[in-house]
N, C-alpha and C positions, 0 to 999 in steps of 0.2 A: 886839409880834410877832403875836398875834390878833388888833388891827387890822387889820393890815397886810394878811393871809390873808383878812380879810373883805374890802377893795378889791379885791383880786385877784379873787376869786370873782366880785365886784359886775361888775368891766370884763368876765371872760368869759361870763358871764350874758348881760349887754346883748350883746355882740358875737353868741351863737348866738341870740338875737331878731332882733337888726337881719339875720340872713344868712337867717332863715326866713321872716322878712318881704317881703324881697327876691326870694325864690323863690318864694313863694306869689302874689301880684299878677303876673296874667295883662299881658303886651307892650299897649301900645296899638299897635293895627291902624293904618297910616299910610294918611291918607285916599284912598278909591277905588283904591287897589293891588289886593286880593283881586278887586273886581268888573272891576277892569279885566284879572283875567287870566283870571277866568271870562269874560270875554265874547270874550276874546283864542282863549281854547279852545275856544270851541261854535260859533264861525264863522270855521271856517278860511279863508285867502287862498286865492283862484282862483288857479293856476297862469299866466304868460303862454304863449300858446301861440309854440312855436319859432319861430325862424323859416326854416327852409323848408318848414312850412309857408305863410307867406307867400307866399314863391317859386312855391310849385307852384300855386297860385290864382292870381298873374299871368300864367304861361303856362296857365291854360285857356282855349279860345275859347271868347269871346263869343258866344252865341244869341242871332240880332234878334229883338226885341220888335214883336209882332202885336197891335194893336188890334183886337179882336175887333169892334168896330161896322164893321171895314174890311178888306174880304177881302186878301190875300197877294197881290201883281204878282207874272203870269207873270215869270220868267227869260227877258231879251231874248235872241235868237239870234246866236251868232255868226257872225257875217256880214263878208267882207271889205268892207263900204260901213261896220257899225258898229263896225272898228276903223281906219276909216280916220285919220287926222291930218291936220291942215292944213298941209302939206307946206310950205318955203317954194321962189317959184318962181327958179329957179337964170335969171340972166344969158344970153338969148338974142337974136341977131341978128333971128331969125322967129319970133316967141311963137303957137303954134299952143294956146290952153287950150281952144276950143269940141269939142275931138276927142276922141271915143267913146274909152274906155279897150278894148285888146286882151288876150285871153285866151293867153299864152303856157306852154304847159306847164300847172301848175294857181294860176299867178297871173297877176293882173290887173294891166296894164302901161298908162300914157297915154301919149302921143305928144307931149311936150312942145313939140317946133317943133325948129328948126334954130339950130346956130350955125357961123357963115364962120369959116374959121380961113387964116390968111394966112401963110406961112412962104418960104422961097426957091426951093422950089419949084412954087407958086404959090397960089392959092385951094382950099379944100376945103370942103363944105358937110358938117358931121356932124348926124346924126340924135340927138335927148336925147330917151332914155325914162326912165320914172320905175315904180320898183316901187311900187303903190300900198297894201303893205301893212307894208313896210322901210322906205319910201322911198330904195332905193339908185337912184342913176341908175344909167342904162347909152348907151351911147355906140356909135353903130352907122353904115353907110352907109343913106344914104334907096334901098336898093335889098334886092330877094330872090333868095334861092335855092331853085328850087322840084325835086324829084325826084319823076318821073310814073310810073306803071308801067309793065313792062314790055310793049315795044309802040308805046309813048304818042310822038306826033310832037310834038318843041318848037317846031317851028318852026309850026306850025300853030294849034298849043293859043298861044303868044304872040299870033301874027296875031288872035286872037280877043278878046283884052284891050285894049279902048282907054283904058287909063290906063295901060298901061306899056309901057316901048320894050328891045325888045332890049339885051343887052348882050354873053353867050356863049353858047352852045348847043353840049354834046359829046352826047356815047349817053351819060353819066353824069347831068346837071345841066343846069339852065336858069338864068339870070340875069338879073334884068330890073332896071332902074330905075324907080322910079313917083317920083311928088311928094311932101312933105312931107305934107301937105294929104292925100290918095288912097291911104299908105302902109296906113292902118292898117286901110281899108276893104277895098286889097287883100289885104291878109295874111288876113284874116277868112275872105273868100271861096275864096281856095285852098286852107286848111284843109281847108272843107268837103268844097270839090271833089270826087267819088268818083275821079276820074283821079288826084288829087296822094299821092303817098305821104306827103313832109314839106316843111316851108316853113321855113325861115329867114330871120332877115333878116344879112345877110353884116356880118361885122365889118369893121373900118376897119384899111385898109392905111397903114401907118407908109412914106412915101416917104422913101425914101433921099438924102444931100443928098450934091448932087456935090462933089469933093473940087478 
């Protein structure tokens, strides 16, 4: 029986050694854990910057870059000759290109030439002008209509122009015909005229086809 109580004593002995031994020996550190959280925490990650930020950096405009050894070019003038286009030239009977462009209202028109137009009521020669800053055509008779002031004699102020031939004359209006060629030099000239109040050139009558 006193045996026995000495074993027992002997195994709980050992047992509160082995449990104090095991709490006293400090953990092994698992290698570079701590240093890598120390270093994980003294240099914190950059943030990505959003993104619209992004965004709103591609819509800013660009500022041209100036080489300073090289002074800045004037800004060309806007000029209807430097937006002009190289228009393409439209299908005509009478290619008129060597003709001075006309100043119509506050744009610049060329006198492209004539084209014959043939239908059942007979031949018609129409006028192709050309807006030299749209390029729209426009489509007219090779003839004008001039209003003189009051007072002003047609039939005399005509008589005076030899490029162009009567066509009608009221107390309202004058109507002449010139050449394709002469058109645009005419028109020029009446403008200026101190006698003319305005000039036009008469649009194209749609003939009627007999039935």
């Amino acid at each position: 029986m006193k045996k026995s109580l000495v074993i027992l004593l002997g195994i709980v002995l050992g047992i509160v050694v082995l449990w104090r031994l095991l709490n006293v020996l400090p953990a092994k550190p698992s290698p570079g854990g701590a240093n890598q959280n120390v270093q994980s925490g003294s240099a914190p990650a950059t943030p990505a910057p959003p993104e619209s930020a992004g965004r709103e950096l591609s819509n800013m405009p660009l500022k041209p870059e100036v080489t300073p050894q090289t002074p800045p070019t004037a800004p060309a003038k806007n000029s209807p000759a430097a937006s002009r286009a190289p228009w393409p030239m439209p299908n005509l009977t009478r290619p008129l290109p060597q003709l001075p462009g006309v100043l119509i209202g506050d744009r610049e028109w060329k006198i492209l030439g004539t084209n014959d137009v043939v239908n059942d009521t007979g031949k018609q020669s129409i006028l192709v002008l050309r807006d030299e800053v749209s390029g729209q055509l426009a489509y007219r008779q090779s003839s004008l209509r001039f209003v003189l002031k009051e007072g002003g004699n047609y039939e005399s102020f005509i008589a005076e122009r030899s490029r162009a031939k009567r066509l009608f004359v009221n107390i309202l209006h004058g109507d002449i015909a010139v050449d394709a060629a002469n058109i645009g030099a005419e028109y020029t000239a009446l403008s200026r005229d101190p006698r003319v109040v305005t000039v036009d050139f008469i649009p194209l009558v749609v003939r009627a086809r007999p039935k």
